[in-house]
mmCIF file of the N, C-alpha and C atoms, coordinates in Angstrom:
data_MODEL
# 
_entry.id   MODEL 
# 
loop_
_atom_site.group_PDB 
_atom_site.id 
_atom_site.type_symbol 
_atom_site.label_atom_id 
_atom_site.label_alt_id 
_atom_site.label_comp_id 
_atom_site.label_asym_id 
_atom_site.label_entity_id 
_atom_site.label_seq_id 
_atom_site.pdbx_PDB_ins_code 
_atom_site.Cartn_x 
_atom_site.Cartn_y 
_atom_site.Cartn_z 
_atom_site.occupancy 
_atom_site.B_iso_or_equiv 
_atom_site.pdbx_formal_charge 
_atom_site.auth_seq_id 
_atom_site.auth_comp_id 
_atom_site.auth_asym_id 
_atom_site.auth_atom_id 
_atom_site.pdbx_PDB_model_num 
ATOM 1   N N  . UNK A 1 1  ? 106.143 212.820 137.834 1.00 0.00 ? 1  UNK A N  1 
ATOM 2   C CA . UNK A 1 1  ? 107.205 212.523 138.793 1.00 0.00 ? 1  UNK A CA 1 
ATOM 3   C C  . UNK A 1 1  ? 107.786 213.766 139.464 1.00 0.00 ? 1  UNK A C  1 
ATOM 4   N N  . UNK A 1 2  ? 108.413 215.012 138.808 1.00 0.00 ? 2  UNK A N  1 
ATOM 5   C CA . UNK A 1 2  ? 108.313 216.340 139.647 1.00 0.00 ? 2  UNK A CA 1 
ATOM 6   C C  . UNK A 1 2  ? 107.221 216.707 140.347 1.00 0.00 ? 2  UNK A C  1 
ATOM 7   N N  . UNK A 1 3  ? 106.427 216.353 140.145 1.00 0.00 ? 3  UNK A N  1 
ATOM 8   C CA . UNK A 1 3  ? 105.121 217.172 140.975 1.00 0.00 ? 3  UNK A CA 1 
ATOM 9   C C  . UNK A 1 3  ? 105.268 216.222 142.365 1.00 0.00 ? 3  UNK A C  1 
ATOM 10  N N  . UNK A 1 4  ? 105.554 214.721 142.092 1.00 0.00 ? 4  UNK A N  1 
ATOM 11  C CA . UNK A 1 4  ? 105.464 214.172 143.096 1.00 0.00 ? 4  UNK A CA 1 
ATOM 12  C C  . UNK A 1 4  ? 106.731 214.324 143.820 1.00 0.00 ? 4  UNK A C  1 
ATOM 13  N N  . UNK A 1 5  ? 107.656 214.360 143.455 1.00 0.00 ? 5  UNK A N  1 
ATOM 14  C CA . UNK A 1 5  ? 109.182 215.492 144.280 1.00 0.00 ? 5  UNK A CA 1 
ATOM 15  C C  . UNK A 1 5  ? 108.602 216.635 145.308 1.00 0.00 ? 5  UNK A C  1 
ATOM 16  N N  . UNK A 1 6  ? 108.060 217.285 144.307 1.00 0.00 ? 6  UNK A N  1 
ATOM 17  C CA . UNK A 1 6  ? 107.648 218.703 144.828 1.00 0.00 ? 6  UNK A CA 1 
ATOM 18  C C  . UNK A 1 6  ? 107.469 218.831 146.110 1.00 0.00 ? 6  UNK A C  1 
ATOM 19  N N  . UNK A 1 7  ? 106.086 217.599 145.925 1.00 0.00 ? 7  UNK A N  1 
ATOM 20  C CA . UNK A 1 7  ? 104.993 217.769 147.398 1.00 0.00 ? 7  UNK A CA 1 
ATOM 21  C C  . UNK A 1 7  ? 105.457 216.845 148.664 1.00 0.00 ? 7  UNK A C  1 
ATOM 22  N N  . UNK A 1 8  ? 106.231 216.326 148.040 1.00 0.00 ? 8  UNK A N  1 
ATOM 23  C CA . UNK A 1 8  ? 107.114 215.008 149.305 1.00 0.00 ? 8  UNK A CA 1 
ATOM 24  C C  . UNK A 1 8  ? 107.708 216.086 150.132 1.00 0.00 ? 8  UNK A C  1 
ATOM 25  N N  . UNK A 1 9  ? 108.444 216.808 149.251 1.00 0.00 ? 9  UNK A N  1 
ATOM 26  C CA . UNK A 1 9  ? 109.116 217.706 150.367 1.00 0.00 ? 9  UNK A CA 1 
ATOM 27  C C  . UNK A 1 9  ? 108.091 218.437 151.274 1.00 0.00 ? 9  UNK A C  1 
ATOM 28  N N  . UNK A 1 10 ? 106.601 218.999 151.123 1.00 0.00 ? 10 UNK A N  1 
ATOM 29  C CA . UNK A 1 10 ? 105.852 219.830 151.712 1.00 0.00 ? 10 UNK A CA 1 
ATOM 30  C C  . UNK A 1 10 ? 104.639 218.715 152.806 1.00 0.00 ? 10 UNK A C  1 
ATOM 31  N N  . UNK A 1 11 ? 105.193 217.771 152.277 1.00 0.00 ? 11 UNK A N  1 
ATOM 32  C CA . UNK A 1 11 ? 103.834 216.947 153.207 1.00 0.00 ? 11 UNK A CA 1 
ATOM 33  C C  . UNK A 1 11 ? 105.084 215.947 153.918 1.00 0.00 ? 11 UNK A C  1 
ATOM 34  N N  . UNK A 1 12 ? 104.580 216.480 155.247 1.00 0.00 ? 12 UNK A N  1 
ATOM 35  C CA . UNK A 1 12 ? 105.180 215.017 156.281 1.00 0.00 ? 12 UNK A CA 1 
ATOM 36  C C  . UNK A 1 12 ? 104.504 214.938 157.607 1.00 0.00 ? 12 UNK A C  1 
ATOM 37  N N  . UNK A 1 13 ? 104.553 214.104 158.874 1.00 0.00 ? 13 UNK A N  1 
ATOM 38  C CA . UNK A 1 13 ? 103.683 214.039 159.815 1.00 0.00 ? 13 UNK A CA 1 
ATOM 39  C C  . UNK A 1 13 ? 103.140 214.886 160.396 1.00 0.00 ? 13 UNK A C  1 
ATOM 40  N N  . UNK A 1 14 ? 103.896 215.859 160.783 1.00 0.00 ? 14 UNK A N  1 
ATOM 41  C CA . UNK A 1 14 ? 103.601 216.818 161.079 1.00 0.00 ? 14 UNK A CA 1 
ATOM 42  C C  . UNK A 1 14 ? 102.529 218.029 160.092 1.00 0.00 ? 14 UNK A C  1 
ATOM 43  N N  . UNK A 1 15 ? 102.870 217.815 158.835 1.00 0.00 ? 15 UNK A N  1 
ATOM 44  C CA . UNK A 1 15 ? 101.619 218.770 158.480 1.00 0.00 ? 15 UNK A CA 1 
ATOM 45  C C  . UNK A 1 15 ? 100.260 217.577 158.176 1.00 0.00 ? 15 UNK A C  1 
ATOM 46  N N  . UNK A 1 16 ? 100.417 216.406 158.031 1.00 0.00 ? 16 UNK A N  1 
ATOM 47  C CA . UNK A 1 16 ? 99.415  215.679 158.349 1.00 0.00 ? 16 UNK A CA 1 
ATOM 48  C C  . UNK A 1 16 ? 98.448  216.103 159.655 1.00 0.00 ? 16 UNK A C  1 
ATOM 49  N N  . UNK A 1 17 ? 98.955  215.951 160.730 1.00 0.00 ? 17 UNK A N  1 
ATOM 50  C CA . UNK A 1 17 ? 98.697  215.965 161.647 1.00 0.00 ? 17 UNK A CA 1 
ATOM 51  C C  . UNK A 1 17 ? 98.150  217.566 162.326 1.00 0.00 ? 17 UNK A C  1 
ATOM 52  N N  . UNK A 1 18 ? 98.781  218.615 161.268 1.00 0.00 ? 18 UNK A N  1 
ATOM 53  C CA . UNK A 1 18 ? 97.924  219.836 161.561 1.00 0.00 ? 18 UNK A CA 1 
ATOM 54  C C  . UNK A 1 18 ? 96.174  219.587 160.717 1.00 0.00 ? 18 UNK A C  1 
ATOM 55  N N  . UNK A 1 19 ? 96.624  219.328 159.551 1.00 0.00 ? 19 UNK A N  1 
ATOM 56  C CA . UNK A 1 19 ? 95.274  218.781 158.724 1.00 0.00 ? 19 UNK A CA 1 
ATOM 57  C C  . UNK A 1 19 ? 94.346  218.235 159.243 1.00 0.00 ? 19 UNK A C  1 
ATOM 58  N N  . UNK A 1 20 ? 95.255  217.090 159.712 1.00 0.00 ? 20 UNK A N  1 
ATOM 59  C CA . UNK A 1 20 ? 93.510  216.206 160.591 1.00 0.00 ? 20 UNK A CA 1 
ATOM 60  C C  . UNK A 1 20 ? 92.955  217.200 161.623 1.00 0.00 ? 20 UNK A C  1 
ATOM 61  N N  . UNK A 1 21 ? 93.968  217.416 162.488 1.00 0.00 ? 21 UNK A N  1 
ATOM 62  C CA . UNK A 1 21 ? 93.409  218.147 163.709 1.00 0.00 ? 21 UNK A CA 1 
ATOM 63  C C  . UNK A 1 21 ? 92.687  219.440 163.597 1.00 0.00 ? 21 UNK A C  1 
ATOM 64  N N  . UNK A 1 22 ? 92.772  219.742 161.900 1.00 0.00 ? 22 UNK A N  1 
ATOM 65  C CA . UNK A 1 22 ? 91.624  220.858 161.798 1.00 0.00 ? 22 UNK A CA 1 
ATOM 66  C C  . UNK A 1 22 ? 89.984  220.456 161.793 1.00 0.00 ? 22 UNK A C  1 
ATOM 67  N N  . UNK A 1 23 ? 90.318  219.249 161.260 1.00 0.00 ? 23 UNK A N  1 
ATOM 68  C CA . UNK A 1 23 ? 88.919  218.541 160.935 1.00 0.00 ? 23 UNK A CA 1 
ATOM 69  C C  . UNK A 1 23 ? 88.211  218.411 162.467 1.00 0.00 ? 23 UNK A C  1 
ATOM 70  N N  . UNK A 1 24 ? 86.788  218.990 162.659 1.00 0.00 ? 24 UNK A N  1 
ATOM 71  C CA . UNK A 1 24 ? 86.270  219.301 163.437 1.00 0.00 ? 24 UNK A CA 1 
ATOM 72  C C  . UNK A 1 24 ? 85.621  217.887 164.055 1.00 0.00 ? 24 UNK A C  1 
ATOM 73  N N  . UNK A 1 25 ? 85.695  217.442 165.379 1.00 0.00 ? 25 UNK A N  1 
ATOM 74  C CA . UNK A 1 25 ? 85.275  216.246 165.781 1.00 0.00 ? 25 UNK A CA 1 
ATOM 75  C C  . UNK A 1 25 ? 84.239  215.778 165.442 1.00 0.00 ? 25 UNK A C  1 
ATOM 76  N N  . UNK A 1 26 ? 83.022  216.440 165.543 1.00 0.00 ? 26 UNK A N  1 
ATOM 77  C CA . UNK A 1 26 ? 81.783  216.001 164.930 1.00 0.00 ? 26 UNK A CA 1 
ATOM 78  C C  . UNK A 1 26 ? 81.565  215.193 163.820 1.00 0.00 ? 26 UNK A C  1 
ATOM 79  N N  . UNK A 1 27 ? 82.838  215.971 162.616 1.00 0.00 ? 27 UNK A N  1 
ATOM 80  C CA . UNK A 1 27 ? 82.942  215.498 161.235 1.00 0.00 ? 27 UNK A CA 1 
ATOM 81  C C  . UNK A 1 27 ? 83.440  213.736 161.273 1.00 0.00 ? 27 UNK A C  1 
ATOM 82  N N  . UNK A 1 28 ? 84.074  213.552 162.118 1.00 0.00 ? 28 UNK A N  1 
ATOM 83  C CA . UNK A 1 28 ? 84.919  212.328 162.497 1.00 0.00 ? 28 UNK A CA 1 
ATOM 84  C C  . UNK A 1 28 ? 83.467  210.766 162.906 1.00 0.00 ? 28 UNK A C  1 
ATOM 85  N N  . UNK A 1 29 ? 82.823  211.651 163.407 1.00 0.00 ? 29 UNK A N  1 
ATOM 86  C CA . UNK A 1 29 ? 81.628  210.238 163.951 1.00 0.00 ? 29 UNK A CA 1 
ATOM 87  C C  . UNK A 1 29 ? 81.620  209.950 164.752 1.00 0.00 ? 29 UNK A C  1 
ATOM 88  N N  . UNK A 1 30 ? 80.960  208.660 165.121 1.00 0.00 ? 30 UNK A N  1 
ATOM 89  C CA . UNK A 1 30 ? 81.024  207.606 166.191 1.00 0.00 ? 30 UNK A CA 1 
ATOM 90  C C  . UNK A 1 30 ? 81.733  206.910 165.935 1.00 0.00 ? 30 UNK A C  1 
ATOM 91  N N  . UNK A 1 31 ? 82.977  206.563 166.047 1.00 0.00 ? 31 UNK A N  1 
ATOM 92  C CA . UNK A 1 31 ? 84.090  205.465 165.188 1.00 0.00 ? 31 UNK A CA 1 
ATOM 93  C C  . UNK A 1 31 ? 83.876  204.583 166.087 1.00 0.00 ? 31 UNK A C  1 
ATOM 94  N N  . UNK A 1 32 ? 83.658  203.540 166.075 1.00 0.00 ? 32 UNK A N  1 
ATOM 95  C CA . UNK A 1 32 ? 83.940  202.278 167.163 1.00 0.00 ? 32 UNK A CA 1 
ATOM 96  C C  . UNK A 1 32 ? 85.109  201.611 167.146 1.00 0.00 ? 32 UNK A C  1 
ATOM 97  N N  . UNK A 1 33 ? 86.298  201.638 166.087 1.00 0.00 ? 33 UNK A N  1 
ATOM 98  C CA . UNK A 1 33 ? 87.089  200.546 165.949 1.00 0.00 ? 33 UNK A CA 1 
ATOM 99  C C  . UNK A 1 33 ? 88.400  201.370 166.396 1.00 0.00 ? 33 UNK A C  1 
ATOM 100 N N  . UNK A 1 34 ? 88.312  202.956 167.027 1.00 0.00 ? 34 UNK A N  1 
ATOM 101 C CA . UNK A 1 34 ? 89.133  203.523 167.919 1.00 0.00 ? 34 UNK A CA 1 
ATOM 102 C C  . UNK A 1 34 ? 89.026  203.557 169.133 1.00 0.00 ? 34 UNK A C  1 
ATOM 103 N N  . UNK A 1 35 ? 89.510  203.699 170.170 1.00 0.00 ? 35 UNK A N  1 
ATOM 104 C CA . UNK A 1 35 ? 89.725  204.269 171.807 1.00 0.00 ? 35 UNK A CA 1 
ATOM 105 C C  . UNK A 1 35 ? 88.896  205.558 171.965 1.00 0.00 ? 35 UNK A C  1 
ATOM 106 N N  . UNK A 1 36 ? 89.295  206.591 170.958 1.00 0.00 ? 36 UNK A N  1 
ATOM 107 C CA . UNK A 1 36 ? 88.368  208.094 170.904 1.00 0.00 ? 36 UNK A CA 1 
ATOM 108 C C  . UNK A 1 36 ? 89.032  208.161 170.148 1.00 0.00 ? 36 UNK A C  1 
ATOM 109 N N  . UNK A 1 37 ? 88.782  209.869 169.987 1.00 0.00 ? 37 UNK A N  1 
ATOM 110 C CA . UNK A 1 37 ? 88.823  210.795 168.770 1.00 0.00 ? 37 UNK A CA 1 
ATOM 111 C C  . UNK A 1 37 ? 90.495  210.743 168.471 1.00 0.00 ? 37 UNK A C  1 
ATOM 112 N N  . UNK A 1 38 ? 91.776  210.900 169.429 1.00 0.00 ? 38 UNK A N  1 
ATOM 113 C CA . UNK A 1 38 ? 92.328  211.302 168.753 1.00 0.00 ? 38 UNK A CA 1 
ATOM 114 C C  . UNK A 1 38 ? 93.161  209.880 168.545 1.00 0.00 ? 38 UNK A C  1 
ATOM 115 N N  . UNK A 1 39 ? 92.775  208.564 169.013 1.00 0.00 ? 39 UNK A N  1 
ATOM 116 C CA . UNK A 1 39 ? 93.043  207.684 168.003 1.00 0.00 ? 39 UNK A CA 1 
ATOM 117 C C  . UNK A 1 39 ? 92.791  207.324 166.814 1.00 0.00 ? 39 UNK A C  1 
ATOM 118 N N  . UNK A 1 40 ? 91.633  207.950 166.362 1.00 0.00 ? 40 UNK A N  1 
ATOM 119 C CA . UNK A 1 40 ? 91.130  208.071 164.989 1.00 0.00 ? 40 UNK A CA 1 
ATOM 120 C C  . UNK A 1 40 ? 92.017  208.935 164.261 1.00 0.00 ? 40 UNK A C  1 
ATOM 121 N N  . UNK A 1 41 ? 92.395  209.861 164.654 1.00 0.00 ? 41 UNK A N  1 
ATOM 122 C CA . UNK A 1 41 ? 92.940  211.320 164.697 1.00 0.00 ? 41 UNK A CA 1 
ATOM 123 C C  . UNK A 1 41 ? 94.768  210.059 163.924 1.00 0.00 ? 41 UNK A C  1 
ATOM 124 N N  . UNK A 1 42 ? 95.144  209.759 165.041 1.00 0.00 ? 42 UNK A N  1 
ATOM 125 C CA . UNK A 1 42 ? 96.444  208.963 165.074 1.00 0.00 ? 42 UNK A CA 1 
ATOM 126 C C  . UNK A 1 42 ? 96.881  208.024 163.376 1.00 0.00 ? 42 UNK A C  1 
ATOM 127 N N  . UNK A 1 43 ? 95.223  207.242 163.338 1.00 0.00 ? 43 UNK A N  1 
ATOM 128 C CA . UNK A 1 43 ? 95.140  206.207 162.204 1.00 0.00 ? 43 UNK A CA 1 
ATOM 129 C C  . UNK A 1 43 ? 95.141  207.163 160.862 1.00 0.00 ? 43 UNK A C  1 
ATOM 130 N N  . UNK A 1 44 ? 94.420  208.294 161.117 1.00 0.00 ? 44 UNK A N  1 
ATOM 131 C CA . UNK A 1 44 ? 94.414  209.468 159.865 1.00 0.00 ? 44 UNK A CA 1 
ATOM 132 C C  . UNK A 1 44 ? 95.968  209.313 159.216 1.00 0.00 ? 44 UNK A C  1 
ATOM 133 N N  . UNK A 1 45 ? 96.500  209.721 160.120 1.00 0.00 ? 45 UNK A N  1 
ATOM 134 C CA . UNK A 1 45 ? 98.102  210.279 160.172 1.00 0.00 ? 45 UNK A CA 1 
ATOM 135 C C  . UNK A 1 45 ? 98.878  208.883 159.673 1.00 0.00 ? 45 UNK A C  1 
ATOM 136 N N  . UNK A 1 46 ? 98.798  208.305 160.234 1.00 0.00 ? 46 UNK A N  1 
ATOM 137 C CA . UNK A 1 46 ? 99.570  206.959 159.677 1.00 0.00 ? 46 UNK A CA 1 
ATOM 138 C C  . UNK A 1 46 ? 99.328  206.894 158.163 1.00 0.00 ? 46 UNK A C  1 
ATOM 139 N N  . UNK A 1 47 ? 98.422  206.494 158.190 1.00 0.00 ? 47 UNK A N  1 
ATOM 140 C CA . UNK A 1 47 ? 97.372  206.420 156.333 1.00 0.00 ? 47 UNK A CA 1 
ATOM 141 C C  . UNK A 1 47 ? 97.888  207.085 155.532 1.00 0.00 ? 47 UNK A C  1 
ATOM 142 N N  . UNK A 1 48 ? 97.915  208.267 156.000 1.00 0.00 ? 48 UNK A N  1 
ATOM 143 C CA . UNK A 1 48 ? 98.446  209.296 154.839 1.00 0.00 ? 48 UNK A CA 1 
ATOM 144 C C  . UNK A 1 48 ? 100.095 209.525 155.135 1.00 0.00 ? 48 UNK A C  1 
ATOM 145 N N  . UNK A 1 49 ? 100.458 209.339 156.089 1.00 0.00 ? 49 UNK A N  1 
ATOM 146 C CA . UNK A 1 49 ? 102.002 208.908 155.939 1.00 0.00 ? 49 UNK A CA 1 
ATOM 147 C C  . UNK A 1 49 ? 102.433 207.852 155.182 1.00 0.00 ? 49 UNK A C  1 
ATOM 148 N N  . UNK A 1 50 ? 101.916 206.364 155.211 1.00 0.00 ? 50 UNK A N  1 
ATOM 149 C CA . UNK A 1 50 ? 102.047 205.808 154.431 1.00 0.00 ? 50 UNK A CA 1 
ATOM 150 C C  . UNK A 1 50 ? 101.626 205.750 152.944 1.00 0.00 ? 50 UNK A C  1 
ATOM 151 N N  . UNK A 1 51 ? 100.742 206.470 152.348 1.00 0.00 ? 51 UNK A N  1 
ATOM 152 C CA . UNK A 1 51 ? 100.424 206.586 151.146 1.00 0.00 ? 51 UNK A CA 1 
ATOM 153 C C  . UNK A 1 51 ? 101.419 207.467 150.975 1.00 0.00 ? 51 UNK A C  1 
ATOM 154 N N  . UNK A 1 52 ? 101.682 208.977 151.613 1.00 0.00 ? 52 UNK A N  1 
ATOM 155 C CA . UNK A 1 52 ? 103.041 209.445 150.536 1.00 0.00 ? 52 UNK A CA 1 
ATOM 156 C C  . UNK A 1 52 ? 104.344 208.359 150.549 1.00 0.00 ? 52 UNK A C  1 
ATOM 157 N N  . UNK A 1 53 ? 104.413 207.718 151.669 1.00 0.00 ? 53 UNK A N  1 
ATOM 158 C CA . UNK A 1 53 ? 105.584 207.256 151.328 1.00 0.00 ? 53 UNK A CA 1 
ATOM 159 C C  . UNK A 1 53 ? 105.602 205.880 149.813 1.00 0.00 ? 53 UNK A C  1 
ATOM 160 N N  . UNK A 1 54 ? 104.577 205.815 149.950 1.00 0.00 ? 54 UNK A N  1 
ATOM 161 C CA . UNK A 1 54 ? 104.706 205.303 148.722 1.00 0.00 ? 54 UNK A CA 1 
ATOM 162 C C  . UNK A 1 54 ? 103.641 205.772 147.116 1.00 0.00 ? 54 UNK A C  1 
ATOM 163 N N  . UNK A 1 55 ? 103.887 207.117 147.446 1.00 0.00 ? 55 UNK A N  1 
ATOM 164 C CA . UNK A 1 55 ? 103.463 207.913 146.538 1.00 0.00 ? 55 UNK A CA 1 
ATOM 165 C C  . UNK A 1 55 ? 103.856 207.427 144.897 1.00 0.00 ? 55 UNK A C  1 
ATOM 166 N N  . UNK A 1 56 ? 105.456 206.511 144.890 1.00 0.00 ? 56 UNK A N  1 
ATOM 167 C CA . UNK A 1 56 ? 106.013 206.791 143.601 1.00 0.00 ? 56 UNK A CA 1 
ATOM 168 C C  . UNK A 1 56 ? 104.717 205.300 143.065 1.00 0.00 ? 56 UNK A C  1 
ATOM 169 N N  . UNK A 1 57 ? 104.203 204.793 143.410 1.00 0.00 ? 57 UNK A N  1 
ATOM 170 C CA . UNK A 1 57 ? 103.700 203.679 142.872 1.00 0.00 ? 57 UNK A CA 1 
ATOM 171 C C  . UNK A 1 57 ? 102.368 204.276 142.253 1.00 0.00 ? 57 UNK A C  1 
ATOM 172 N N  . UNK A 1 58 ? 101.924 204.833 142.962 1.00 0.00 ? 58 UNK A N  1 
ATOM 173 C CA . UNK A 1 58 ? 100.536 205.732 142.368 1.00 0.00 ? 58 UNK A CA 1 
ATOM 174 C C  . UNK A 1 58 ? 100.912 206.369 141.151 1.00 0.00 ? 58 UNK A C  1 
ATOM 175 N N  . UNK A 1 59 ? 102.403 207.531 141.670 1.00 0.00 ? 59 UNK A N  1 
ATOM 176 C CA . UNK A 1 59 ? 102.259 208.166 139.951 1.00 0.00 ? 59 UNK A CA 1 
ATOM 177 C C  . UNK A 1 59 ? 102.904 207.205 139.100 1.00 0.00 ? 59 UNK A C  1 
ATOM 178 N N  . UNK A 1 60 ? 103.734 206.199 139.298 1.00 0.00 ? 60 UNK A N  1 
ATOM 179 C CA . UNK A 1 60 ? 104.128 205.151 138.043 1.00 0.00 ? 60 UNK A CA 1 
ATOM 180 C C  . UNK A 1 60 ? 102.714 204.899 137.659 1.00 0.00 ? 60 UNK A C  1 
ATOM 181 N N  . UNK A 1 61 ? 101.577 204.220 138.231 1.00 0.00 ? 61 UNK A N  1 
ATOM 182 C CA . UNK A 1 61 ? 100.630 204.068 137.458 1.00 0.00 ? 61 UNK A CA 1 
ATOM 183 C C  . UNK A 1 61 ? 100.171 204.960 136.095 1.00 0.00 ? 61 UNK A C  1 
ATOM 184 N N  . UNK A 1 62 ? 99.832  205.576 137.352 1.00 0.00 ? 62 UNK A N  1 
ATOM 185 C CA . UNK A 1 62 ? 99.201  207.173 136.721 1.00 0.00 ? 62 UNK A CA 1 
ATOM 186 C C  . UNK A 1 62 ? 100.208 207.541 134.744 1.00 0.00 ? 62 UNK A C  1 
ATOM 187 N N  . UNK A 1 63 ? 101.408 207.533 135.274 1.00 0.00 ? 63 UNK A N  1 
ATOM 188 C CA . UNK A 1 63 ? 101.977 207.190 133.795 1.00 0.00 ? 63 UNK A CA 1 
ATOM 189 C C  . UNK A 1 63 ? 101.800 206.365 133.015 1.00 0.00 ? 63 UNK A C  1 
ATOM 190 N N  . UNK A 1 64 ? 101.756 205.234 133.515 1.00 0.00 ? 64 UNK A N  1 
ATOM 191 C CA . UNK A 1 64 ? 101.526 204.028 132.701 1.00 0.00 ? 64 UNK A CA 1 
ATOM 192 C C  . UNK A 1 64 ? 99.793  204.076 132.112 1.00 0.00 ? 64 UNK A C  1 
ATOM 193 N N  . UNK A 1 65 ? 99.263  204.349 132.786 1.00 0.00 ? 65 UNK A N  1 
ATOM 194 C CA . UNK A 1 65 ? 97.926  204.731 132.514 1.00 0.00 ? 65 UNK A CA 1 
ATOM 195 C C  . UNK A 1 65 ? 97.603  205.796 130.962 1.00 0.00 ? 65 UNK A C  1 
ATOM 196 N N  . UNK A 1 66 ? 98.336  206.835 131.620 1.00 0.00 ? 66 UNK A N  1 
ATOM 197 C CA . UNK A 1 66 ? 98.090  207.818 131.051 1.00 0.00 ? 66 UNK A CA 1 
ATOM 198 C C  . UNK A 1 66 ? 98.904  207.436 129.310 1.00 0.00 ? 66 UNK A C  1 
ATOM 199 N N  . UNK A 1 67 ? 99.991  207.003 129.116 1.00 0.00 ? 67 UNK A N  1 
ATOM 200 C CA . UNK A 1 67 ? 100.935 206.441 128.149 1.00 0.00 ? 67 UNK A CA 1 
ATOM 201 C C  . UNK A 1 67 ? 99.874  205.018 127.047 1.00 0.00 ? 67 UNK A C  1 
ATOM 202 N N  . UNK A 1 68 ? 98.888  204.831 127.879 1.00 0.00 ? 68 UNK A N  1 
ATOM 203 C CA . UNK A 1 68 ? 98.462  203.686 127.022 1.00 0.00 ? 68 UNK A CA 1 
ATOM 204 C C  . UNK A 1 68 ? 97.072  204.283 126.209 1.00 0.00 ? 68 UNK A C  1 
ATOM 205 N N  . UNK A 1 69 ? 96.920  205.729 126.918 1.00 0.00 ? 69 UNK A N  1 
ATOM 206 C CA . UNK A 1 69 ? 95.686  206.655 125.997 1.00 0.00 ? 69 UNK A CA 1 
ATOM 207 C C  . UNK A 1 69 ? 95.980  207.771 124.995 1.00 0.00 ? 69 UNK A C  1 
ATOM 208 N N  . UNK A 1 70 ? 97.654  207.337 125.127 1.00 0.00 ? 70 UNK A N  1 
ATOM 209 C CA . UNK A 1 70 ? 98.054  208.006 124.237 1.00 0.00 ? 70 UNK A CA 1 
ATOM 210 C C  . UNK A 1 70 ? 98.280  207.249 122.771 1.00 0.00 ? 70 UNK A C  1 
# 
C-alpha cells in the first residue's frame, strides 16, 4: 500500500502521455479500431489512467493473495 502511495503521486496523464509518445510509431501497428496513431496514442493514456486510478484494487488483491501463502 506505500509503494502504491508513492507512485500515484509520480504517475498522472501527463507522464503517461510522455511514455506513450516515446513509443516509436512503427511499434504501435496497423491498428484498425483507431482514426490513426495518435488515437491509439489517446486510448494508451486513458487505460493507464484508469488502471492507476484504481490501482488500490490490484494491490488489495495482491495482499490478499500474498496473506493466503503465508
Amino acid at each position: 500500500p506505500e509503494t502504491d502511495a508513492q507512485f500515484r503521486g509520480q504517475l498522472d496523464d501527463a507522464r503517461f502521455r510522455s511514455i506513450v509518445n516515446a513509443v516509436p510509431a512503427a511499434w504501435l501497428g496497423e491498428e484498425t479500431l483507431f482514426a490513426d496513431t495518435e488515437a491509439l496514442r489517446d486510448a494508451y493514456v486513458a487505460y493507464l489512467s484508469e488502471r492507476l486510478a484504481n490501482s488500490t484494487v490490484f494491490v488489495e488483491e495482491a495482499v490478499r493473495a500474498r496473506a493466503l501463502l503465508l
